[in-house]
C-alpha positions in Angstrom: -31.6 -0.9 -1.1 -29.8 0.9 1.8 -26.2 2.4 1.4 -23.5 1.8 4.4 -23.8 5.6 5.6 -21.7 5.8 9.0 -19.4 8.4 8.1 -18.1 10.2 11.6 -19.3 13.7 9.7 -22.6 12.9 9.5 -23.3 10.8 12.8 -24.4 14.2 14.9 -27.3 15.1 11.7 -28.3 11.5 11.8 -28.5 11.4 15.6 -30.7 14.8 15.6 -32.6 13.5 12.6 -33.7 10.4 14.9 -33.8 12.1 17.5 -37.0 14.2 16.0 -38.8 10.8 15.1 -41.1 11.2 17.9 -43.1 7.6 16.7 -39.6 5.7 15.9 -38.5 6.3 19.5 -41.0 5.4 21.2 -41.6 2.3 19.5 -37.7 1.6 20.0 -37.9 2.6 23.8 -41.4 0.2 23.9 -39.4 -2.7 22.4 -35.8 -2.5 24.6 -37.4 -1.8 28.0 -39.9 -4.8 27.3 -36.9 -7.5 26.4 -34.9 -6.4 29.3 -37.6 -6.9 31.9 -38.2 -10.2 29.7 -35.0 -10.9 30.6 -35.0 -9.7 34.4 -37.8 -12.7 34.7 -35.5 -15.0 33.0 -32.5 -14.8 34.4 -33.7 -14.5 37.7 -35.0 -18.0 37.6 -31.1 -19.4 37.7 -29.3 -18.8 40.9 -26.2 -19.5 39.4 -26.4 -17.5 36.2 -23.0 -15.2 37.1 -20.8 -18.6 37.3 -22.6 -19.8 33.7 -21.4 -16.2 32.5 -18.0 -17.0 33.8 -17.8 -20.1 32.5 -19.2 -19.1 29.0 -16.7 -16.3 28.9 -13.8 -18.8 29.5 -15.2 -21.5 26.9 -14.9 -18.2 24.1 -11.8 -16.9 25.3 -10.0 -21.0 24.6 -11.5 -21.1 21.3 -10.9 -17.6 19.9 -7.2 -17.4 21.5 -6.9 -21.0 19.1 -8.6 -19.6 16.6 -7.0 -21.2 14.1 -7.1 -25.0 15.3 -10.5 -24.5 16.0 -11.4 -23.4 12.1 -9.0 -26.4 11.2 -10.6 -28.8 13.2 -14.3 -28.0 12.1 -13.8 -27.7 8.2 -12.3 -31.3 9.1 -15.2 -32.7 10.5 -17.5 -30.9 8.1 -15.8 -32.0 4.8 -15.9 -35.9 6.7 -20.1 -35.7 6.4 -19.8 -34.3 2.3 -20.2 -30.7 3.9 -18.4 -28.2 0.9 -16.9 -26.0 3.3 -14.8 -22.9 2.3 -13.4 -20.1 4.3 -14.0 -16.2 2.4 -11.1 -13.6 3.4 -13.5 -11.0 2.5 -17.2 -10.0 1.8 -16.3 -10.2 -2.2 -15.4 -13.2 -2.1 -18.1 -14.9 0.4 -20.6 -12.8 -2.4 -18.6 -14.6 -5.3 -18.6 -17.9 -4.0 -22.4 -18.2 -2.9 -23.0 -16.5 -6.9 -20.7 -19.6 -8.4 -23.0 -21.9 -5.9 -26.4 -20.7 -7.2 -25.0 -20.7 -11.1 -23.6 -24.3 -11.0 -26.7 -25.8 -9.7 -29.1 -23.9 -11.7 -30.8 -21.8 -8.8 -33.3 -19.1 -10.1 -34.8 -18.8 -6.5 -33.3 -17.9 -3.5 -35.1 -18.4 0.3 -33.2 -16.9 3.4 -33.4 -16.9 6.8 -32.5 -14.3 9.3 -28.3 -13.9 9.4 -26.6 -10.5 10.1 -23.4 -12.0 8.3 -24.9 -12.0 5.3 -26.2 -8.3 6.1 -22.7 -7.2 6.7 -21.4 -8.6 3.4 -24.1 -7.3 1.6 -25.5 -10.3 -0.3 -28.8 -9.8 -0.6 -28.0 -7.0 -3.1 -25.3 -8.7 -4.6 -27.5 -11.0 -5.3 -30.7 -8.9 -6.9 -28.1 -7.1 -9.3 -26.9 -10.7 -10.8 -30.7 -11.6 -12.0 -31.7 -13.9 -8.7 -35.1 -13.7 -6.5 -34.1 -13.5 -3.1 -36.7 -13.6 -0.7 -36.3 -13.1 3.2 -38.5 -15.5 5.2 -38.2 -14.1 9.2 -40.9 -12.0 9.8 -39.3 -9.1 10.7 -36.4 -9.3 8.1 -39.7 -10.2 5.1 -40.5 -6.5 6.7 -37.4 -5.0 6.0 -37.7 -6.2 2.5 -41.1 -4.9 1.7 -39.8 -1.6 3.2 -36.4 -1.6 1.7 -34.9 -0.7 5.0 -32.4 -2.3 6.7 -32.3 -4.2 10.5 -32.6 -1.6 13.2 -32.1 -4.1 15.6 -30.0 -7.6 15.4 -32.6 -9.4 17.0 -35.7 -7.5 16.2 -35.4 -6.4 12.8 -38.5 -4.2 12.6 -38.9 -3.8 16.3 -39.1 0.0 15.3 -42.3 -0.3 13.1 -45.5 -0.4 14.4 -48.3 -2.9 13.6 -50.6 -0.1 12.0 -47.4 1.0 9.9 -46.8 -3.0 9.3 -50.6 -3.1 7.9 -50.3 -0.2 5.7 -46.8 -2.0 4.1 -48.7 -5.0 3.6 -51.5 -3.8 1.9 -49.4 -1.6 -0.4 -47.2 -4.2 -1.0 -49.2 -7.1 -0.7 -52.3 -5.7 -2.5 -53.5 -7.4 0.7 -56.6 -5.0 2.7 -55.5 -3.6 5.7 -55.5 -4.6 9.2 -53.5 -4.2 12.2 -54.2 -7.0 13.5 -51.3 -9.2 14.5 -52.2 -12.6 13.8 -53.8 -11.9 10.3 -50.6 -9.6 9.7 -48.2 -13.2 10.3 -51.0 -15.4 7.9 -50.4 -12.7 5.1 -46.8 -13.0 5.7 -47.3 -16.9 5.6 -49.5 -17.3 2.7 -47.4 -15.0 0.8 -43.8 -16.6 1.9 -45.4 -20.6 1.6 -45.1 -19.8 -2.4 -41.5 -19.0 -2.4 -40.5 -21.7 -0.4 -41.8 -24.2 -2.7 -40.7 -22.9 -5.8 -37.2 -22.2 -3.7 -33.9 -24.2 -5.3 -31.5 -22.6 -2.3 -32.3 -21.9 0.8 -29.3 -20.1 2.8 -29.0 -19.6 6.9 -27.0 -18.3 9.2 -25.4 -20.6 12.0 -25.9 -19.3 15.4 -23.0 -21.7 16.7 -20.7 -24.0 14.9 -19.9 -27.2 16.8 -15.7 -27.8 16.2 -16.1 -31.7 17.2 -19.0 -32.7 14.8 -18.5 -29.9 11.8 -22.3 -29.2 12.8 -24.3 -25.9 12.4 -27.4 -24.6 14.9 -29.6 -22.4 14.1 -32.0 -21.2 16.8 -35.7 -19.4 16.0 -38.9 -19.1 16.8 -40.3 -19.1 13.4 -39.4 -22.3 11.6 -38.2 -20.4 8.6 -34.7 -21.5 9.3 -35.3 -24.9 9.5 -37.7 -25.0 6.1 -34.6 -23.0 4.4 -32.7 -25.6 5.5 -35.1 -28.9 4.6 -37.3 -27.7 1.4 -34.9 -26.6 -1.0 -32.3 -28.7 -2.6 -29.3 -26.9 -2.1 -28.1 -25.3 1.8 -25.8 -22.7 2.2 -24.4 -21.9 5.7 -22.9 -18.5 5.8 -21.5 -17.8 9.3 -18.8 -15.8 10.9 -15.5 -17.3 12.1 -15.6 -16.7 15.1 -19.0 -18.7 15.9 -17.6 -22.0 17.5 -18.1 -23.5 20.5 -16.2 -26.6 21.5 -18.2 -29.1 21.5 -22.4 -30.3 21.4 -21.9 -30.6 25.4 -21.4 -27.1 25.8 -24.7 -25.9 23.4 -27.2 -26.3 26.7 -24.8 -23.6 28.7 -25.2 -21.8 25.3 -29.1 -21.7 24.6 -29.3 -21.3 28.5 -27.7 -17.8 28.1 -28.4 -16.9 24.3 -32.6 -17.6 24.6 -32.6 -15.7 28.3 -30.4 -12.7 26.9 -32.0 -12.2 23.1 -35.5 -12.9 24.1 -36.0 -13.5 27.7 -37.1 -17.3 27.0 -36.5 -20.4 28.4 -36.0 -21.8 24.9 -36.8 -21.0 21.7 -39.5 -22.5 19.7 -36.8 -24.2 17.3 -33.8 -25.5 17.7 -31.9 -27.2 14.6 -28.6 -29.2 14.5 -27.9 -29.6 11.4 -24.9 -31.2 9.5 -24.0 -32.8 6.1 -26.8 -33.7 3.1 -29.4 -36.8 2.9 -28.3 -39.7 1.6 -30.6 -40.2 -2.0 -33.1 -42.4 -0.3 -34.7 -39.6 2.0 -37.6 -37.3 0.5 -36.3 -34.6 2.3 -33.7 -32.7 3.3 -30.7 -31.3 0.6 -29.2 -33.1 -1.8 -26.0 -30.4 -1.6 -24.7 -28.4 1.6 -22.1 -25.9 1.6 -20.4 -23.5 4.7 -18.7 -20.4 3.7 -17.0 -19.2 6.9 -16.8 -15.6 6.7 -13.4 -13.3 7.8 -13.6 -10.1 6.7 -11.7 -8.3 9.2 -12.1 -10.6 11.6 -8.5 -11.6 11.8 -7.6 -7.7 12.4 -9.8 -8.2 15.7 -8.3 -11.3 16.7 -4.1 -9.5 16.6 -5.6 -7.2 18.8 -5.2 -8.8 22.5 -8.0 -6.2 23.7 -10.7 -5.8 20.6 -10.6 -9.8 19.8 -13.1 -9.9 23.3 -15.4 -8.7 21.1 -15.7 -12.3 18.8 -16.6 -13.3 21.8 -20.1 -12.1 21.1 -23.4 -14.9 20.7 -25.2 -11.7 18.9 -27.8 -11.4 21.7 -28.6 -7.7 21.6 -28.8 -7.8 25.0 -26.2 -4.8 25.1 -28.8 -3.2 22.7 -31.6 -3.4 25.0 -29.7 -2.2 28.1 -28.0 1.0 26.0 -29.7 4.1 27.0 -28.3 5.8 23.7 -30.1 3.0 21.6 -32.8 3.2 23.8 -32.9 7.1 22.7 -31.7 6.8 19.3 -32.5 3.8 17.9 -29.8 1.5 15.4 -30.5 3.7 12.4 -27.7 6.5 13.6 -25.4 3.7 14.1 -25.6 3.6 10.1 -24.3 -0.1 9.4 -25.0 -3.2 10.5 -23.9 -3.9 13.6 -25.0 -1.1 16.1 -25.3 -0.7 20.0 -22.2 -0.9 22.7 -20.9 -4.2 20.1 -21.4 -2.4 17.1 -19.9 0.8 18.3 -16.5 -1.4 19.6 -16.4 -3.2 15.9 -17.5 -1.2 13.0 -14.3 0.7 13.4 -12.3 -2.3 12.2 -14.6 -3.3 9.4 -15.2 0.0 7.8 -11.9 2.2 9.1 -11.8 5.2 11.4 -13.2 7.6 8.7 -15.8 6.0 8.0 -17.4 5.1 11.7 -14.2 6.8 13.9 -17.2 8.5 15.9 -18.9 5.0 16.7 -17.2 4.3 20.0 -18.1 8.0 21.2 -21.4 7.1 20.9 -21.8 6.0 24.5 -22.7 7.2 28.3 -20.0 4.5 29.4 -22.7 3.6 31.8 -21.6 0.3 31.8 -24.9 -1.3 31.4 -24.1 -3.5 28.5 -21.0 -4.9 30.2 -23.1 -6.0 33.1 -25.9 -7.5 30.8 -23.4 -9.7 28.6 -23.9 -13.3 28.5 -20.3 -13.8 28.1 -18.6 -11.1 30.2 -17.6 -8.8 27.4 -16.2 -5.8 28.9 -17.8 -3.5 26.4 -17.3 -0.6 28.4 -13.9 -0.8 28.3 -13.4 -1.8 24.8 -15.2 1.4 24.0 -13.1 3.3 26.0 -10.2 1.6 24.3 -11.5 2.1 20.9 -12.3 6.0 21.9 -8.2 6.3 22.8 -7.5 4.1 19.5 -9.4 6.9 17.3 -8.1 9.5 18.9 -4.4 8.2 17.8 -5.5 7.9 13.9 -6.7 11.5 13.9 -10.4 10.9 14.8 -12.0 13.4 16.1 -12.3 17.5 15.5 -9.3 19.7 15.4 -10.9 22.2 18.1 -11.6 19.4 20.4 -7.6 19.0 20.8 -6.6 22.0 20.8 -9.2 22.6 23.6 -8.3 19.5 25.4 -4.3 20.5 24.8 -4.9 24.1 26.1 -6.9 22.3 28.7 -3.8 19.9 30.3 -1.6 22.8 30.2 -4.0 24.9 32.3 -4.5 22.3 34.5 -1.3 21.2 35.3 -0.2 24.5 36.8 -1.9 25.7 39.6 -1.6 29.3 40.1 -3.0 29.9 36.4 -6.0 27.0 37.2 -7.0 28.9 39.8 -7.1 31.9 38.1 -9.3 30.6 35.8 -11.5 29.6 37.8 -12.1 32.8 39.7 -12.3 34.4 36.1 -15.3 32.0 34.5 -16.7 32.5 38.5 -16.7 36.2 37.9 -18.5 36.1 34.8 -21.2 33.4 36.0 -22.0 35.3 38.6 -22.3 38.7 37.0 -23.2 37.8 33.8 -25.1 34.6 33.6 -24.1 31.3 33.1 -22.0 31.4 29.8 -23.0 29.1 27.0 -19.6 29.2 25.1 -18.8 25.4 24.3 -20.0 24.2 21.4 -21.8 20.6 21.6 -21.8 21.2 25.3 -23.8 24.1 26.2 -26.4 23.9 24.3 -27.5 20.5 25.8 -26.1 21.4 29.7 -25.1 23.3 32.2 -22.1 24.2 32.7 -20.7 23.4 36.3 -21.1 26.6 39.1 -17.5 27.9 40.0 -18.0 28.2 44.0 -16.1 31.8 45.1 -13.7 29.7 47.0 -11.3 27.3 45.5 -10.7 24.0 47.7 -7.2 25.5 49.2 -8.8 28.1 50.6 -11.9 26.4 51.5 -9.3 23.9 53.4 -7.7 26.6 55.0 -10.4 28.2 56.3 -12.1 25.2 57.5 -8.8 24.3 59.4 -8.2 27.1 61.3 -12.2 27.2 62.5 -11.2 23.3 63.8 -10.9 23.6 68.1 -7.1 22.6 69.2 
């Protein structure tokens, strides 16, 4: 399985590294420019998508300013329909508690469908070590799997694997014969994945909102994974972030209205399940047990922060993926956790520290092209920029970088030696070539030409030429 491997020294090799895979970035580019024109055609079918925006944005910033109420108010309801419902401070314990889940009832075999929660706590692993099958069921996560990689994308999990390199997984994976051909490629997956589901005794989700006013769960896909994980086996386990909650089941058609147009560019999505407490005995189907672990783990640290706790806004779109030109270039791999893109790059910091992902918010053009795709108005741009200044402040970032940018404020802030400067690094252009002296800079660009005159006496000139 993969290791958490974002430390700020190594982000530049990994970059480079990725930046080499000639048939990873295309296929990433491929994917990202496809969504967002997906998504062009979506959107522009509502007129009044900016005021939906606003009004999503103001619907996220009630519920994650009250926080607390809202969490209150939902394990209420949940715990009112037989719902076990516990909240984990941290990934150890969510790990623990869906362990103590699957040992009480007797569970040998695990069936999961897509959830980037249970990515970031690590359970799938957690899991495998402690003796239990777990088997993912999304198509692209069942990819992963086979693969032992991890999610390059939130949305598109394998987005960055062909289908010829998908046929060769299968077949040495599978023992099935190869073929490229996409709709055998998802019956191999099925055939193989219809097993496991029957012989499943816990199936465990994600929750893509949780409805405060009914203690409700929804899960959107386009699959049906989700909603077998949900129905087939006899015990359900929601794992889901805290910060997930929307009001109330008259504000989920605003939601899917901006979720399926941002993450996929549809309408709708095939599926969408509501889902709350177990059967009652006389139903063949459905759980006999259902249990939400709401998930912290750092969440809070966000939420004291009256600038980063915009990011829990978030519905997990990717949108801000799509419309990045450095994942566009790069891909989620350099990122080197689980969250990656502008989002990722705000966040990570405050789950894994500055020195372990301190470099993260760097890793940006601040184009401002993921602000302006949000669904919710997350100013991502800014948050980045905030996160850059935060970094800065714990000691983040190399030594020669400050002294160059100290060196720089006191050169700039006196005139006379500025200018001096300047006609100095003109000299030497001009007579000497363009010098390729900065390090990380040069290399990659070229440096700005130092015109003989300096403004002042550009301006002087230029005045005394004006007719009285």
């Amino acid at each position: 399985m993969w290791k958490i491997s974002t430390h700020t020294r190594g982000l530049k090799r990994r970059i480079r590294a990725y930046l080499r895979a000639g048939r990873y970035r295309e296929n990433i580019y491929r994917a990202t420019t496809h969504a967002l024109a997906q998504r062009r055609r979506a959107v522009a079918e509502i007129p009044h998508w900016e005021a939906l925006r606003e009004q999503a944005h103001q619907i996220k910033r009630e519920v994650i300013d009250n926080l607390e109420y809202h969490l209150e108010r939902f394990l209420h309801h949940a715990r009112q329909q037989g719902i076990t419902a516990v909240v984990a401070q941290t990934a150890a314990a969510a790990n623990a508690e869906v362990e103590a889940i699957a040992r009480r009832h007797g569970v040998q075999t695990v069936v999961k469908s897509k959830s980037m929660v249970t990515e970031e706590i690590g359970l799938n692993p957690y899991l495998q070590q402690r003796g239990f099958d777990i088997v993912e069921t999304d198509l692209g996560e069942f990819i992963i799997q086979l693969a032992e990689e991890r999610p390059v994308h939130l949305v598109g999990p394998a987005l960055h694997k062909s289908r010829q390199e998908i046929g060769h997984l299968f077949h040495q994976q599978l023992g099935t014969p190869y073929t490229d051909d996409p709709t055998l490629l998802a019956r191999i997956a099925r055939r193989a994945l219809r097993e496991k589901f029957l012989a499943a005794d816990m199936g465990i989700t994600g929750a893509n909102f949780g409805i405060v006013d009914s203690g409700r769960v929804v899960v959107i896909e386009n699959e049906g994974n989700a909603r077998l994980c949900m129905t087939l086996p006899r015990i359900h386990v929601v794992i889901m972030g805290m910060e997930r909650f929307i009001p109330s089941e008259t504000d989920l058609p605003l939601f899917l209205t901006l979720l399926c147009r941002s993450a996929t560019g549809q309408r709708l999505t095939a599926y969408v399940s509501v889902t709350g407490g177990p059967l009652p005995s006389p139903f063949p189907e459905g759980p006999e047990q259902v249990y939400y672990i709401i998930v912290d783990n750092g969440r809070t640290r966000l939420l004291r922060d009256p600038w980063l706790k915009q990011a829990l806004y978030c519905i997990r779109c990717a949108a801000c993926y799509n419309a990045c030109p450095v994942y566009q270039t790069v891909g989620g791999y350099p990122y080197g956790w689980v969250y990656q893109g502008p989002i990722g790059a705000v966040i990570t910091p405050e789950f894994l520290g500055p020195r372990m992902a301190g470099g993260l918010p760097f890793l940006s053009t601040l184009c401002g092209a993921c602000t302006d795709v949000c669904p919710v108005k997350i100013p991502l741009h800014r948050l980045l920029v905030y996160q850059r200044h935060r970094m800065l402040q714990r000691g983040s970032g190399a030594w020669w970088e400050k002294k160059f940018f100290s060196f720089f404020e006191k050169l700039a802030s006196h005139p006379h030696r500025w200018n001096k400067t300047l006609q100095i690094l003109g000299t030497l252009q001009r007579h000497a070539g363009i010098p390729r002296w900065l390090p990380g800079w040069s290399p990659s660009r070229k440096l700005p030409r130092v015109h003989p005159q300096n403004f002042f006496q550009w301006w002087k000139r230029h005045q005394s030429s004006e007719p009285s």
